[in-house]
N, C-alpha and C positions, 0 to 999 in steps of 0.2 A: 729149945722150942722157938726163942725168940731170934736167934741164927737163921734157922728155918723160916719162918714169917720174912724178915730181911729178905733172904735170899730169893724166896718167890716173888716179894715185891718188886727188888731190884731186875727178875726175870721181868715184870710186868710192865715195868719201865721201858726197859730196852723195847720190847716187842710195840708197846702203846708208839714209841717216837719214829718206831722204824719211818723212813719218811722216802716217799720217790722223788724227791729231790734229790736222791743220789743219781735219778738218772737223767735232773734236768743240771746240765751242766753249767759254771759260769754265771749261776742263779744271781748272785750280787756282782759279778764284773772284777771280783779278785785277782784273776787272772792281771789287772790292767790292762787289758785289749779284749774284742772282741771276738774270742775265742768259742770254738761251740756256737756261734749265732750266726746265721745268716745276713750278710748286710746289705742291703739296694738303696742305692743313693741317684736318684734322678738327675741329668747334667745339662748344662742350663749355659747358653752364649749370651752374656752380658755385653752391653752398649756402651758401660761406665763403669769399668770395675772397681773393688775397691781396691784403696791404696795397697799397695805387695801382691796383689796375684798377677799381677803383669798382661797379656794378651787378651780377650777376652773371653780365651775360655777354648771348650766348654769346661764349666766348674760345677761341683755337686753342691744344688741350691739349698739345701739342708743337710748340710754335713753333720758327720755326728763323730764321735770320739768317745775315748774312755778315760777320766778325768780324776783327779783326789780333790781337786776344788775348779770353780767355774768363775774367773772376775766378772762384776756389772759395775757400768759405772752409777758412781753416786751408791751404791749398795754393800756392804756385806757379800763377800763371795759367799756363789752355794757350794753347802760340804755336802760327806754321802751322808745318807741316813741311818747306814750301818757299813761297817769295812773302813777301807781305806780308799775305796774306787767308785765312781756309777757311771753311766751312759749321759751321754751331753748331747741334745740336738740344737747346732743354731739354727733356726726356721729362718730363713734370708737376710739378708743384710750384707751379702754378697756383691749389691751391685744396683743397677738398672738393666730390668731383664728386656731383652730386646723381642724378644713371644710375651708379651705380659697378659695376654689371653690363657696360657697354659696353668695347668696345674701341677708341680712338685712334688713328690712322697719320696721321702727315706722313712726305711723302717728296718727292725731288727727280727729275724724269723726264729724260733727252736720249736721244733714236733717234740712231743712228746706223751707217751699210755696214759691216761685216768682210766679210774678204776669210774663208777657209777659215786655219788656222792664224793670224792674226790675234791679238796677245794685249794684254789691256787690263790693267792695275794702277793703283794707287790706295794711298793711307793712309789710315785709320782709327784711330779711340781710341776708349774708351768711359768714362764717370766712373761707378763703380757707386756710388749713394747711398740704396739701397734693402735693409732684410731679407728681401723678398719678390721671388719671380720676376717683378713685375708690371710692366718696365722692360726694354725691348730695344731693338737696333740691329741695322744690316743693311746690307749691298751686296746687290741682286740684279739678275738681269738676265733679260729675258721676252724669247720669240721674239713673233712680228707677230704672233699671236694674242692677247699676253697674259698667257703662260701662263710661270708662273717655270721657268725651266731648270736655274738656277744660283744658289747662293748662298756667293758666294766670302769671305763674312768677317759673321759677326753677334757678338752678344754680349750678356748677358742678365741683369740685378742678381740680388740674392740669397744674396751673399757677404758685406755688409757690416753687422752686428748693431748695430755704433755708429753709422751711418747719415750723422756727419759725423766726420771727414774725408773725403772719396770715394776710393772706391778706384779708381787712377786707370792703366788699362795703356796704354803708349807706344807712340807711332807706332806701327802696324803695315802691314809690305806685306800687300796682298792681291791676288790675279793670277786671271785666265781666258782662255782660249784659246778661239777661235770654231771651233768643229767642222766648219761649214756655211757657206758666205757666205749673207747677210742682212742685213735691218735689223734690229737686236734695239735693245731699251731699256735704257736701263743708270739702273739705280734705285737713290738713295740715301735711306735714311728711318731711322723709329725709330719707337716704339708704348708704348700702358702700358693700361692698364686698373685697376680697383681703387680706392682712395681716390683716390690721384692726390696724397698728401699730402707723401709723401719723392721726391725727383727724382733724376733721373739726367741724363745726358749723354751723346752724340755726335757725333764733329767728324770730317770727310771731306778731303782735301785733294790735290791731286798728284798728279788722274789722268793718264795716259799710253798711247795706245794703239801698239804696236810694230808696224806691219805685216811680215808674210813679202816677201820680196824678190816681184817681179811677173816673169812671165817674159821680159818684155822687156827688164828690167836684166840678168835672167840672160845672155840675148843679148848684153848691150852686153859683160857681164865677160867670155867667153869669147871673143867675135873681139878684144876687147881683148888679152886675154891671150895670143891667139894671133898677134897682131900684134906684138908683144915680142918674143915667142919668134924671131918670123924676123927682125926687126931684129939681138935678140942673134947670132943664129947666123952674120947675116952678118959681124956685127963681129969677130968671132971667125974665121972664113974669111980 
């Protein structure tokens, strides 16, 4: 009897963790590259590059990369939050942008099904190394149009007068629930505009999508459960 109990538990396990992150690929960056994501990196003709990129360009003004640590100076390099990898965007620091009226976005794209309640999370950080608002970050997520729905976690320089050491906030969760089933896009990026001379950071790591139970598991747990019940009752008779 107690084999029996185990073993439907252990069935209830499996079925409870099934998870559709098996069909968001890359979810943490394990790969070490980005793999399964789409990447747009905005390119930018600097007036002053920095030292080693030689010409001016055009260079992508928020490059971004797949990283096992990120050095700052004066700081503690950032590590992932889970794995051995995460997503690294430097937000300028490129150069002096010779358009410094323009604005920049890289970001990283994967579609992927929710079901209706459906809930996606993630980590994020940001390094603010900037006195000006000109330095931001983001999770977002667009319905099949395009069209942003959601924006479950950004953050934005502007706090930091000394400019270096960066001011640097940790790990944070960030979560959304899918309202509708569909394929939405779940969009990780960053942006800057302005000189492009003081940089900042963002780093993404440990997404996770939790689906709601499907109603056919619900099925399975209740004549499970109901199949117990008259085992026990007979044992007990």
């Amino acid at each position: 009897m107690k084999k029996m109990i185990l073993s439907f538990g252990l069935l209830l396990g499996v079925l409870a963790t099934r998870s559709a992150a098996d069909t968001f690929s890359n979810a943490g960056f394990e790969s070490a590259a980005f793999t399964d994501w789409s990447l747009h990196l905005d390119l930018g003709v600097l007036g002053l590059p920095r030292a080693g990129l030689g010409p001016p360009g055009p260079y992508p003004i928020v490059p971004g990369s797949v990283v096992s640590s990120f050095p700052l100076e004066m700081l503690e390099p950032i590590l992932p939050h889970a794995g051995n990898y995460f997503a690294a965007f430097e937000i300028g620091g490129q150069g002096i942008l010779i358009e410094t009226t323009s604005t920049y976005f890289s970001f990283l794209n994967q579609d992927i099904y929710f079901s209706s309640g459906d809930q996606l999370s993630g980590w994020a950080s940001f390094a603010d190394g900037d006195l000006a608002a000109q330095d931001s970050a983001f999770v977002r997520i667009l319905d099949q149009t395009g069209t942003v729905i959601a924006t479950p976690w950004q953050a934005v320089s502007g706090n930091n007068p000394l400019l270096t050491p960066r001011i640097v906030t940790p790990w944070t969760l960030w979560e959304w629930t899918a309202a509708a089933p569909g394929i939405y896009t779940v969009q990780l990026g960053a942006t800057t505009e302005g000189d492009n001379f003081d940089p900042s950071e963002a780093f993404f790591d440990d997404l996770i999508v939790t689906p709601v139970p499907e109603p056919q598991m619900l099925s399975i747990v209740v004549v499970g459960l109901a199949g117990l019940f008259r085992i026990l009752c007979r044992k007990r008779a």
